[in-house]
C-alpha positions in Angstrom: 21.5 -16.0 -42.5 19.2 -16.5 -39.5 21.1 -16.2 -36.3 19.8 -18.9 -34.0 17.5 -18.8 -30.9 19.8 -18.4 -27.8 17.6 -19.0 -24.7 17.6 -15.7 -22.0 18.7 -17.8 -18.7 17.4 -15.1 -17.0 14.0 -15.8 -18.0 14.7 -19.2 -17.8 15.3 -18.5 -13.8 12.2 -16.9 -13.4 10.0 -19.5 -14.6 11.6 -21.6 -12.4 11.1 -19.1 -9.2 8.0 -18.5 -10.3 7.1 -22.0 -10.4 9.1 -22.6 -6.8 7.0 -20.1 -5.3 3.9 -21.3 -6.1 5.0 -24.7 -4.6 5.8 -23.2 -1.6 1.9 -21.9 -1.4 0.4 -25.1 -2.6 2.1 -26.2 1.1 1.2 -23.8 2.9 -2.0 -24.6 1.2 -1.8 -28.5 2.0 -0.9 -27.8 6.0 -4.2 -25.7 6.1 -6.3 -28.8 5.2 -4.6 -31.4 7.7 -3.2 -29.3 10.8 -6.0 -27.6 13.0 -3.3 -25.2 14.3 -3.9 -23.4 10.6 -7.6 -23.2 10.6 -8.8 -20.1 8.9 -12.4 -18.9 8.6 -11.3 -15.5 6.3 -14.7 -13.7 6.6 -14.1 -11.8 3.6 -14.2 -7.9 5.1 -11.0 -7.3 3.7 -9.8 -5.3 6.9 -6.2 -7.0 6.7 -6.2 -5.2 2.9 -6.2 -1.9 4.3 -3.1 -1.0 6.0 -3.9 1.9 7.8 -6.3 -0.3 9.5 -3.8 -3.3 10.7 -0.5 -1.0 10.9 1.6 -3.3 8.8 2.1 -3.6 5.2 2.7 -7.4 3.4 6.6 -7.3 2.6 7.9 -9.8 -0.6 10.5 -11.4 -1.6 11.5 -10.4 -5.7 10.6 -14.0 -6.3 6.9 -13.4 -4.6 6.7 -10.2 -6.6 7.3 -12.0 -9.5 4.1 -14.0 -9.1 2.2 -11.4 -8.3 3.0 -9.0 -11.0 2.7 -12.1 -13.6 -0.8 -12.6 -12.1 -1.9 -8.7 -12.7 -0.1 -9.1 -16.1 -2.5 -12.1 -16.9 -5.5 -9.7 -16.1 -4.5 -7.7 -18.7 -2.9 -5.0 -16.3 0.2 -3.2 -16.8 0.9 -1.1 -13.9 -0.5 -0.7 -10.6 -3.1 1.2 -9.9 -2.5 4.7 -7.6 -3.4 4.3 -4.2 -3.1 6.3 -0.9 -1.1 3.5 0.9 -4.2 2.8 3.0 -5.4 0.2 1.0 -3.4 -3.0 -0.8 -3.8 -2.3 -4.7 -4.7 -6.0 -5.3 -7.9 -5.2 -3.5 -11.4 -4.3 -6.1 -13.6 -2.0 -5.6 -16.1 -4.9 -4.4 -13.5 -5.6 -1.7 -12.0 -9.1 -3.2 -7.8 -9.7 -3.8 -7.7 -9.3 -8.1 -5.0 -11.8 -7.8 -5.8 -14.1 -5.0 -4.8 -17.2 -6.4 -1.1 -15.4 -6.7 -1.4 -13.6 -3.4 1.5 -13.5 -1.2 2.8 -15.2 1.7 2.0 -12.8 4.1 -1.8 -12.4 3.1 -1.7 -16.3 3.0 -0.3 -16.4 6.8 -2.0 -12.9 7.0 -2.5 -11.4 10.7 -6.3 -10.5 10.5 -7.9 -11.3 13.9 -11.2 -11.6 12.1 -9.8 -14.8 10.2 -7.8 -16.5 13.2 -4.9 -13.9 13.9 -1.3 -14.6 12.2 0.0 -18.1 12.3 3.6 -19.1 14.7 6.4 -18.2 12.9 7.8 -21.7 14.4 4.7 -23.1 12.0 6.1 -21.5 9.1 10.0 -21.1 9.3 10.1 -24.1 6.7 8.5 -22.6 4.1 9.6 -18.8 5.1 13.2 -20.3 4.6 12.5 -21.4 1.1 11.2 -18.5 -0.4 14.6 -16.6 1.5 16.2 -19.1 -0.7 14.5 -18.7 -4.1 14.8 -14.8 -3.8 18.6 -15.5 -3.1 19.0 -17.7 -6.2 16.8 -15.2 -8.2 19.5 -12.3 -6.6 22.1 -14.2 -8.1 21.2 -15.1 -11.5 20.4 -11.6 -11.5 23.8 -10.8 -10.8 25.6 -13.1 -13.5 23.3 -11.6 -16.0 25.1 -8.1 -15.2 22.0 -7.1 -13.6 22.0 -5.1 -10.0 19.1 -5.3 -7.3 19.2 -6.1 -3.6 18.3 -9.1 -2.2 15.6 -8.8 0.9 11.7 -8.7 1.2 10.0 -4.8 0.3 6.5 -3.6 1.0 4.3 -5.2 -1.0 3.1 -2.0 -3.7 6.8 -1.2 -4.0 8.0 -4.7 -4.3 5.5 -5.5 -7.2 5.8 -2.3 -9.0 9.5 -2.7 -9.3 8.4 -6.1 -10.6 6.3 -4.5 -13.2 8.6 -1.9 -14.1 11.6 -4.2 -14.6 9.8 -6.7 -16.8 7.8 -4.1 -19.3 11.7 -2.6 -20.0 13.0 -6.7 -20.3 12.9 -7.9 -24.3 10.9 -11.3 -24.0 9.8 -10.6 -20.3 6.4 -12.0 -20.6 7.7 -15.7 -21.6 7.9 -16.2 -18.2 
């Protein structure tokens, strides 16, 4: 006899993260086009890509790292590639974000003088406060499913190789 299907709420709760976060840049996305005080003009040099050249490094929440990894999973990518630090691993050879659609927050808000320099934080504490809540709820459900982490943004190559890692040892981790 066929055992039935019991649902994994764990990857339940990441479909729903993953789904929160991207909410949370369709706003961001939505104050661009209505509030002058987000005007971008990104001139597509990629300088805020490379680290060594801007001195800071993007740092995610799990829940962003969720969406990103998903999005290099959808490319048909499993790991991420090996880099020297210097430059994000999202970035192509031709110098364009592989997963901009999914790219993070910080990139989104990124703090490249070339496109308009980083936005207020008092712009942005609304939407930075919501993804500090997804990643705690993701933290938790983590924890009733027996699972350990840490709850707290990490450098971006290190966040979403965790990610990675996590999911390709998770039975059924690409439902999400």
């Amino acid at each position: 006899m066929k055992r039935p299907h019991v649902p994994n709420p764990l990857i339940a709760l990441k479909k729903t993260v993953v789904a929160e976060v991207r909410q949370v840049y369709a706003d961001l996305a939505e104050r661009e086009k209505t509030n002058l005080a987000f005007e971008r003009n990104c001139t597509g040099i990629a300088e805020c890509c490379h680290f060594v050249l801007t001195g800071a490094t993007p740092y995610l929440t799990k829940a962003e790292a969720l969406v990103a990894a998903k999005a290099w999973r959808a490319s048909g990518r499993t790991k991420l590639p090996e880099t020297d630090g210097d430059a994000c691993p999202f970035l192509s050879k031709e110098r364009k974000c592989m997963i901009y659609n999914d790219r993070p927050f910080g990139c989104r808000t990124h703090f490249c003088a070339g496109a308009g320099g980083e936005y207020a934080r008092r712009d942005l504490i609304d939407l930075i406060q919501r993804l500090e809540a997804i990643d705690l709820k993701l933290e938790k459900g983590k924890q009733r499913g027996g699972r350990q982490g840490h709850h707290g943004p990490t450098a971006l190559p290190q966040a979403v190789g965790e990610a990675l890692n996590e999911e390709s040892g998770t039975k059924g981790a690409h439902a999400f």
